[in-house]
N, C-alpha and C positions, 0 to 999 in steps of 0.2 A: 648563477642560476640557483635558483630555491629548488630541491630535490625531494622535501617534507612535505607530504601527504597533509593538506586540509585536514580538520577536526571533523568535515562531514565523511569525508574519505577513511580518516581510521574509525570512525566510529562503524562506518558499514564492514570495512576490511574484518572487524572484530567481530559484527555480529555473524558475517559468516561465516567467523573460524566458532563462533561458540556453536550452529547449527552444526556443523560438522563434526566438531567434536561428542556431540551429544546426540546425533540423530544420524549420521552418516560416517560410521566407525567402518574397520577393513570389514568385520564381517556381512557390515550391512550390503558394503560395497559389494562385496563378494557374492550376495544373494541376486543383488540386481544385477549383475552383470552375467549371473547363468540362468535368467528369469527369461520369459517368451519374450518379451520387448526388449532389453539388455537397458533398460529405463527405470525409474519409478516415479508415478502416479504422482506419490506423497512426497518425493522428494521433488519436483517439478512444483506442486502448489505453492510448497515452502520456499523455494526461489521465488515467486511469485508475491507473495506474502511478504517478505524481505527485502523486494523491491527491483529486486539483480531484473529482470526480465520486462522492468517498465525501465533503466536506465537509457538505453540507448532510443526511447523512443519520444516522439515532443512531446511536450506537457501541454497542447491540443490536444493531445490524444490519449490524455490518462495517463503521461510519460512523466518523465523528468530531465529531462533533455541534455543528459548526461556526456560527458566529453571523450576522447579516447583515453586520458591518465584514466578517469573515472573507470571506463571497461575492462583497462590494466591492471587495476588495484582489486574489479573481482575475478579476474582472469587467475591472477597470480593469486590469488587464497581458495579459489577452487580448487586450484593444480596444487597446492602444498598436500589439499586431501586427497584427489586425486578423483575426482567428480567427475562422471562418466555423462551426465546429463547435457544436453546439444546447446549448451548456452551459450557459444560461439556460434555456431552457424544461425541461432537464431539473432544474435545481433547481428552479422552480417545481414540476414534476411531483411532482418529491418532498414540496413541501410538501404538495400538495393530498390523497397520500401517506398523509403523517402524521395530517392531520387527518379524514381516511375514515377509520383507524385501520384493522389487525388484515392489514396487506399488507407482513407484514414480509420473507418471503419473494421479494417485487419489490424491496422495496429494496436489500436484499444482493443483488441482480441488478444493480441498478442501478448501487449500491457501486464493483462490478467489473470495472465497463462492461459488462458482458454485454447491459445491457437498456438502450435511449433510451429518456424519454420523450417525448411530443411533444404540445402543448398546444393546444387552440382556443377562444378565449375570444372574447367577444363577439360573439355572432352577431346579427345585423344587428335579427333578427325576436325576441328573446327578449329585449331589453332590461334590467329588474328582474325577471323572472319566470326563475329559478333551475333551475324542472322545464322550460322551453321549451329541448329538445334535440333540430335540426334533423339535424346533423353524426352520421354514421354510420361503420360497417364490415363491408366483406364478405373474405369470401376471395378471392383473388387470386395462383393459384399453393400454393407448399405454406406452408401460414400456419404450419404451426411451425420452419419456414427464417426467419421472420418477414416474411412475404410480404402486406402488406395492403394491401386499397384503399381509402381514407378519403373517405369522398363528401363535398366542400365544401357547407357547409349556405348561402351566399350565394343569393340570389335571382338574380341576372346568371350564375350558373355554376352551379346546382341540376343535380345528379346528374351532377356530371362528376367523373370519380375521378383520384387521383393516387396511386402506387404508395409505399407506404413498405416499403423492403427494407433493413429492419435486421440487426443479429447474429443476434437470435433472433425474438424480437417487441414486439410495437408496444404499449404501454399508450396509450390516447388521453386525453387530460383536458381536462375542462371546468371549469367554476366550480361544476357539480354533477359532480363527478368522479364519482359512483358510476354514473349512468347511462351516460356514455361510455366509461368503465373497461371497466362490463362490455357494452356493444355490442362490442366489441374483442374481449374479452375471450374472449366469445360467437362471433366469428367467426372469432377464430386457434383458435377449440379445446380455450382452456387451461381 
């Protein structure tokens, strides 16, 4: 078996060690992560812009329909710098995405950064039962700013909200994405 990363693959691997090293140093790191979001704006466009955030999604969709080495090779060059930004949970989003089918419109949202996803999986009380969705959303502000409050479905913290104020708005995903989708969905409006 061939273990060598594609010329397309180290070519991106590289360009995101060179953003990182140049625009996402420990201090930068360090501001975002005690900033009100524990995010950045400008470092989110920039994956965007680089490509990392349309890989996993199809190339109908403004994607590039990137393979799982592909997600590993910016998985593993994020994590050398130590990048705080949800670009795992938003590829997972996208898969969950794909396989709902017929949200091709969020994807090319997502493609472009415009849209995070954000993912909640395993809740404590739902175990193998796939329709057990605890995890909620309500409005919280103006929800098409992307303004929502995501109620943690835990038993130890049940109905305590935490604010996600995205670009636009929030897609929520589950292991039964269609329910959490559209509770979100349902609450920002769209």
């Amino acid at each position: 078996m061939d273990f060598d990363l594609s010329p397309e693959q180290q070519q991106l691997s590289d360009a995101i060690t060179r953003w990182t090293e140049k625009d996402y140093g420990f201090e930068k790191r360090k501001q975002i992560i005690h900033s009100d979001t524990g995010t950045s704006g400008s470092a989110w466009q920039a994956l965007a812009e680089l490509g990392v955030l349309a890989l996993p999604v199809p190339s109908d969709h403004e994607g590039f329909d990137g393979t799982p080495v592909d997600q590993m090779v910016v998985m593993q060059t994020l994590g050398r710098a130590l990048v705080v930004e949800p670009v795992f949970a938003n590829a997972l989003g996208v898969e969950f995405l794909k396989l709902a089918g017929s949200h091709g419109e969020l994807l090319s949202q997502v493609a472009s950064g415009e849209l995070k996803l954000a993912c909640a999986l395993n809740e404590r009380q739902s175990r193998h039962e796939l329709q057990d969705i605890a995890v909620g959303a309500r409005r919280d502000g103006d929800a098409r700013a992307g303004h929502l409050a995501v109620r943690d479905s835990c038993a130890h913290r049940r109905n305590q909200y935490s604010r996600c104020t995205q670009q636009r708005r929030t897609a929520h995903c589950h292991r039964s994405l269609l329910g959490c989708a559209s509770a979100c969905q349902r609450a920002a409006g769209c």
